[in-house]
C-alpha positions in Angstrom: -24.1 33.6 -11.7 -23.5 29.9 -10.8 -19.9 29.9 -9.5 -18.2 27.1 -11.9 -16.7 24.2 -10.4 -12.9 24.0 -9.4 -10.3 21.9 -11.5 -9.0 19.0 -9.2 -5.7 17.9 -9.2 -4.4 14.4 -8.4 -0.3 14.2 -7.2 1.1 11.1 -7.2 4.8 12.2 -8.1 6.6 8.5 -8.1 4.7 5.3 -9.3 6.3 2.2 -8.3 3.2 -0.5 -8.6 2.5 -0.9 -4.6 -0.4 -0.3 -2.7 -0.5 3.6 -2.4 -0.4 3.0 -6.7 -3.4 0.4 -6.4 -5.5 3.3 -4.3 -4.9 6.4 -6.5 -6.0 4.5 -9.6 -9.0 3.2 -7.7 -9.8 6.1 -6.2 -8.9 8.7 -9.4 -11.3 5.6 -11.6 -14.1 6.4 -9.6 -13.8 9.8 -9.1 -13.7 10.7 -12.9 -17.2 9.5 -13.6 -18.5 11.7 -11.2 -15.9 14.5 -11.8 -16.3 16.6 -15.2 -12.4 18.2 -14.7 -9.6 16.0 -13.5 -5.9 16.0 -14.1 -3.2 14.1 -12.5 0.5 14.7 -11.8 3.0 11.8 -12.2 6.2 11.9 -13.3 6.1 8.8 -15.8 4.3 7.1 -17.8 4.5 3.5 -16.3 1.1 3.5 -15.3 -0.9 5.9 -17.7 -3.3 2.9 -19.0 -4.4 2.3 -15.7 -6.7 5.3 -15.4 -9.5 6.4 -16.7 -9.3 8.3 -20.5 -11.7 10.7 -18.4 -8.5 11.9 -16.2 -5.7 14.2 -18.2 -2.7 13.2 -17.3 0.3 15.1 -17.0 3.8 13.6 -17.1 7.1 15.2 -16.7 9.3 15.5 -19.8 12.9 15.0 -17.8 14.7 11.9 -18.7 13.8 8.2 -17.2 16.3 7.0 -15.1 15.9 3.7 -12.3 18.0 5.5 -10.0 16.2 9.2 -9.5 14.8 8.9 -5.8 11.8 9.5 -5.3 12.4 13.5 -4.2 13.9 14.1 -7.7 10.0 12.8 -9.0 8.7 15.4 -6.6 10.7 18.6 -7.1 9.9 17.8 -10.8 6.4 17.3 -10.3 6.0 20.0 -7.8 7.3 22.5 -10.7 4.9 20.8 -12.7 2.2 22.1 -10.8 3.2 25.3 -9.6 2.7 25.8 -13.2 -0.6 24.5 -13.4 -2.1 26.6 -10.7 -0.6 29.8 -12.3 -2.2 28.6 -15.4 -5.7 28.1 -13.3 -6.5 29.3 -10.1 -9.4 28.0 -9.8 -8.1 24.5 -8.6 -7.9 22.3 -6.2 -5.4 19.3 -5.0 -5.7 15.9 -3.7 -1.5 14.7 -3.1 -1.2 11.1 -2.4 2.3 12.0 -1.8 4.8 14.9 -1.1 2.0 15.9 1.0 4.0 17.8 3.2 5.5 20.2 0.1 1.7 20.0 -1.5 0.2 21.8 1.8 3.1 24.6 2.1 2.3 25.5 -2.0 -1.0 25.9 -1.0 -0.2 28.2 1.3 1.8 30.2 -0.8 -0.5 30.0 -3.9 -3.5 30.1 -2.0 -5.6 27.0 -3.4 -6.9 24.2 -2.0 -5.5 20.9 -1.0 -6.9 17.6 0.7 -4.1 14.8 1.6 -3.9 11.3 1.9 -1.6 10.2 4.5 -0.6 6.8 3.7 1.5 5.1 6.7 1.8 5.6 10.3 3.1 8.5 12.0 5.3 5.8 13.7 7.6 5.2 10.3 8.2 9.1 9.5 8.6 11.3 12.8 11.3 10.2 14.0 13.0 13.7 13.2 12.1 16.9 15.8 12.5 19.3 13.3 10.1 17.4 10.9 7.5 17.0 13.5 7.6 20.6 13.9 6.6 21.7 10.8 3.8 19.2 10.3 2.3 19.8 13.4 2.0 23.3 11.7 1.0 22.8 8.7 -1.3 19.8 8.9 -3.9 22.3 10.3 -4.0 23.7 7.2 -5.5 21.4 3.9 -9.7 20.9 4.0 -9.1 17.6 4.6 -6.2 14.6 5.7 -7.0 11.3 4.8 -6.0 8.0 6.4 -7.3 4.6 6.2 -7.4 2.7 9.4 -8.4 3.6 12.9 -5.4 2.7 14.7 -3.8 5.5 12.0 -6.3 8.0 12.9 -5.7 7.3 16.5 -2.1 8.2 16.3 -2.1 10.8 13.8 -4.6 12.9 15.3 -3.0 12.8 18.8 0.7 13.6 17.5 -0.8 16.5 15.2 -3.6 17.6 17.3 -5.8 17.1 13.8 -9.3 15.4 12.9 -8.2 13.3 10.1 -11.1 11.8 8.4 -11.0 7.6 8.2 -11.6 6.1 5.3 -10.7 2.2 4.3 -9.0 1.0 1.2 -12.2 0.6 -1.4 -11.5 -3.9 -2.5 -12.3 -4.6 -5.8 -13.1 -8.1 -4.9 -14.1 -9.2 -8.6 -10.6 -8.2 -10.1 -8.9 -9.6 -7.8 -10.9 -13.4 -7.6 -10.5 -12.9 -11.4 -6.9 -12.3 -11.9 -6.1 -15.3 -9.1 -7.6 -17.3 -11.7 -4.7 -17.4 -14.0 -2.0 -19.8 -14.3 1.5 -18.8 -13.4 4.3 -19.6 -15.3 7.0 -20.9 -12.7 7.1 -24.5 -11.1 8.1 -23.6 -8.0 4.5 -23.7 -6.5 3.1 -27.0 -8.1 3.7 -29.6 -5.5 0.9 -30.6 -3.7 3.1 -32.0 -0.6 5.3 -28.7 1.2 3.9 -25.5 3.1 3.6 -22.6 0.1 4.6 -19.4 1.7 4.1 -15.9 0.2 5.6 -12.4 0.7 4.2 -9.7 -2.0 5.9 -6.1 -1.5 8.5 -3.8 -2.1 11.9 -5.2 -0.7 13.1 -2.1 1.7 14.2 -1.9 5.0 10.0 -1.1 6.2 9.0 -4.5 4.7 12.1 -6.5 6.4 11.7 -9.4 4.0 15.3 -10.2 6.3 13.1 -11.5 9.5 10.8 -14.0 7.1 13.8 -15.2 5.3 15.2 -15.5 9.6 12.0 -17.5 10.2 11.7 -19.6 7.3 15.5 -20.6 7.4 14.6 -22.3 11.0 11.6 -24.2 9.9 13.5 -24.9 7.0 15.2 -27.6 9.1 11.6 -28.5 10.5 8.8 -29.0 7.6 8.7 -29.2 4.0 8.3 -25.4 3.1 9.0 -23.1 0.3 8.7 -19.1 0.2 8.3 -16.8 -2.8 9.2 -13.2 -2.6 7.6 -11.3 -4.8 8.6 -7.5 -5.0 11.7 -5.1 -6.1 13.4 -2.3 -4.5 16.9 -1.8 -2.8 17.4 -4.6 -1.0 16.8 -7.2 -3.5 20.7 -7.5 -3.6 21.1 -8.0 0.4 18.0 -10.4 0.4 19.7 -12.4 -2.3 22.7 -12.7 -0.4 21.1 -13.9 2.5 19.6 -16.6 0.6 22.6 -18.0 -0.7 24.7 -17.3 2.5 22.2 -19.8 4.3 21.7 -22.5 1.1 18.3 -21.6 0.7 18.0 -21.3 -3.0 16.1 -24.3 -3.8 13.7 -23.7 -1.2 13.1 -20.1 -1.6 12.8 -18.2 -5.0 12.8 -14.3 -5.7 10.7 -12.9 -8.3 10.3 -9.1 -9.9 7.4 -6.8 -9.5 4.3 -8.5 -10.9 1.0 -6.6 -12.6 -0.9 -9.5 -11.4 0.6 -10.9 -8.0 -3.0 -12.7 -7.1 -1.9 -15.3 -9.2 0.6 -16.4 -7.0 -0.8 -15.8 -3.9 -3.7 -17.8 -5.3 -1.1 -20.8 -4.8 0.1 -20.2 -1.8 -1.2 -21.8 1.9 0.2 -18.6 3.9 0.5 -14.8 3.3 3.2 -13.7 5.6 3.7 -9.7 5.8 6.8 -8.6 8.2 6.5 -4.8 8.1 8.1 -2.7 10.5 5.0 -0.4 10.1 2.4 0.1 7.5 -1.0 2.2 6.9 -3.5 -0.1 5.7 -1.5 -2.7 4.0 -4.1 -3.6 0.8 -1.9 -6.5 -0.2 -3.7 -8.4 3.8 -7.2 -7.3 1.8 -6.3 -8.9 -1.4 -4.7 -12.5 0.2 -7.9 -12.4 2.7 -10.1 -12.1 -1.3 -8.2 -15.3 -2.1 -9.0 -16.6 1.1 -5.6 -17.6 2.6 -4.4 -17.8 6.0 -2.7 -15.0 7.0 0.6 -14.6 9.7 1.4 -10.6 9.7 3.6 -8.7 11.8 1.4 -6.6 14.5 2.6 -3.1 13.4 1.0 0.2 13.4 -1.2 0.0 11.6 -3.5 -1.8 9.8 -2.4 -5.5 10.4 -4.4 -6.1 13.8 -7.3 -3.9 12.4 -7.5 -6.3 9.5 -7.4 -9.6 10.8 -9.5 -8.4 14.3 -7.1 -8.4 17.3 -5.8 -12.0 15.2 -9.2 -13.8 14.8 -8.8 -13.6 11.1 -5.0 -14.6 11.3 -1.9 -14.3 13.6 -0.1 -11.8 14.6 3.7 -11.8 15.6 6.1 -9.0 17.3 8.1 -6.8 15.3 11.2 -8.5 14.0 10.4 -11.8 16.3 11.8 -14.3 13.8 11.5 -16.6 16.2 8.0 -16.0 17.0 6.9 -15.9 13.1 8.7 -19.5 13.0 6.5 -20.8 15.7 3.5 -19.4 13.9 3.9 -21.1 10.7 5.0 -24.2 12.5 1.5 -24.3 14.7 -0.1 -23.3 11.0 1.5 -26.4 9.4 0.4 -29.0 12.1 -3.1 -28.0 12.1 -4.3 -26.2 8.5 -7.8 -27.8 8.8 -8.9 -26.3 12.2 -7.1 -22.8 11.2 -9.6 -22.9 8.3 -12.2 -21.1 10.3 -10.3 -18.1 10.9 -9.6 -17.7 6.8 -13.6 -18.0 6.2 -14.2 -15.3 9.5 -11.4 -13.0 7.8 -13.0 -13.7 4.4 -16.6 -12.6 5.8 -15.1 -9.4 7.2 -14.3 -8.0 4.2 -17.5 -6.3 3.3 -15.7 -3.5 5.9 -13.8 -2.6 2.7 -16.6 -2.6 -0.1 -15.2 -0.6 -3.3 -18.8 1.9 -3.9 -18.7 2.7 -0.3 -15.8 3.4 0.5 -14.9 5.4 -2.9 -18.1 7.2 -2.2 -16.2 8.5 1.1 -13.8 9.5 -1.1 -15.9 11.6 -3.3 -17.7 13.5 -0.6 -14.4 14.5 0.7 -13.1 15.6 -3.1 -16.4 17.3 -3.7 -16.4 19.1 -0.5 -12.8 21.2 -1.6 -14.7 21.9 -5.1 
């Protein structure tokens, strides 16, 4: 008799709208019309309409509140499926996050678990104890995940792992579509100043504090004006810093947005200042809407992306000073920089959404 095939089991705990949120719904989308038995774990509702009617999904019952952290979501969730696997056996996982906890239940309920790592090493192993124990336990799921080379690179030599490489799949079409639509603030509408952008969530990683550094020195230089699109804990201090400096006419913050291609789509520069990333998706999607891009050169993703900077340039970690010098050689000369945005456009097809979720699925179906 034809053993049946497993259950799979997407975790995705907390779901804030970035770019680990963008991939999961991508990659769950795809993988439920080629997968008969899919559930995911999440613990709210927020993003339920996203994904596919295909996919169950399974959302904790525990009261909403903006101020859980993120490890309340995943004890909850982790409960949640230690229940699940009771329940069923014959299952297996793919975490998108609380990787770590996800790989030691596996060991203890013996089922099977692929993981998607989504940043570099660089950003979370900073703690001996913590390196420890992933250095033990990574050798354990089927399969670990992680979307640029410089990532696997570093990864595999601090864990002494093969992680498997896969890039973020694009969905070029939604996102040329959605750039389409008109925006609803002024701010952007004047032909005449430099329009810069910053999409992401506003933490400490992102340091929206070394753009907001930069701009307030070329403030004095060019006409120039920066949107920050984005929430998280440091709205407050970035708001501060804004109107410590006089810079509220010129710069303007903005919440989370469904649709943020709509106002990149306005904008003459994507500026990203993370202190380190993965694969940052929102470099993908301003590259879609073709516009020149100034990104901070941090592991990883960023110099991957934009090809050692001939798709864009590249400053040092923090370097306000530098970033201001870029934007300042962008402004004098946007016509000649035009052929980097077409080469970075044109490298895209690295990215394509059917072959790079077909990755995907041959992982998934390998652990079934």
């Amino acid at each position: 008799m034809e053993k049946s095939q497993k259950r799979l089991i997407l975790f995705m705990p907390s779901m804030d709208g970035g770019g680990v949120e963008k991939n999961i719904i991508i990659i769950s989308n795809y993988l439920s019309n080629h997968i008969k038995n899919i559930e995911l774990i999440t613990f709210n509702k927020k993003f339920n309409k996203k994904f596919n009617k295909k996919i169950k999904i399974l959302n904790s019952n525990a009261p909403v509140n903006k101020k859980f952290s993120k490890y309340y979501k995943y004890l909850i969730c982790l409960i949640m499926l230690v229940k699940e696997i009771l329940k069923n056996k014959n299952t297996a996982v793919f975490a998108f996050q609380a990787n770590i906890y996800c790989i030691i239940l596996s060991t203890v309920l013996n089922f099977d678990v692929a993981v998607r790592s989504n940043s570099s090493p660089s950003g979370w192993t900073n703690n001996i104890i913590k390196n420890f124990i992933f250095k033990i336990f990574f050798k354990i799921p089927k399969a670990i995940i992680v979307n640029s080379y410089q990532f696997k690179k570093e990864i595999d030599s601090k864990f002494n792992i093969k992680s498997k490489m896969i890039y973020n799949p694009l969905n070029k079409k939604e996102i040329l579509k959605k750039g389409k639509k008109k925006i609803n603030i002024n701010f952007f509408k004047s032909k005449k100043n430099l329009k810069i952008i910053n999409v992401g969530r506003f933490t400490d990683q992102k340091d929206q504090i070394t753009l907001l550094k930069a701009f307030k020195k070329i403030n004095l230089i060019i006409d120039a004006k920066l949107l920050l699109v984005g929430y998280g804990p440091n709205k407050t201090l970035i708001y501060n810093y804004i109107k410590k400096f006089s810079l509220t006419k010129r710069v303007k913050l903005i919440d989370y947005q469904d649709n943020p291609y709509k106002f990149i789509d306005k904008s003459d520069i994507f500026v990203l200042t993370s202190k380190y990333e993965g694969l940052p998706n929102v470099l993908l999607e301003a590259l879609t809407l073709k516009k020149f891009i100034i990104s901070s050169d941090c592991p990883t993703g960023p110099r991957e992306i934009l090809v050692n900077g001939k798709h864009g340039f590249l400053f040092k970690i923090k370097n306000y000073n530098q970033l201001a010098d870029k934007i300042l050689l962008y402004s004098k000369n946007r016509n000649y920089y035009k052929k980097k945005i077409l080469l970075g456009y044109k490298s895209l097809h690295r990215f394509d959404f059917n072959y790079n979720c077909n990755k995907y699925l041959s992982v998934i179906q390998n652990i079934l």
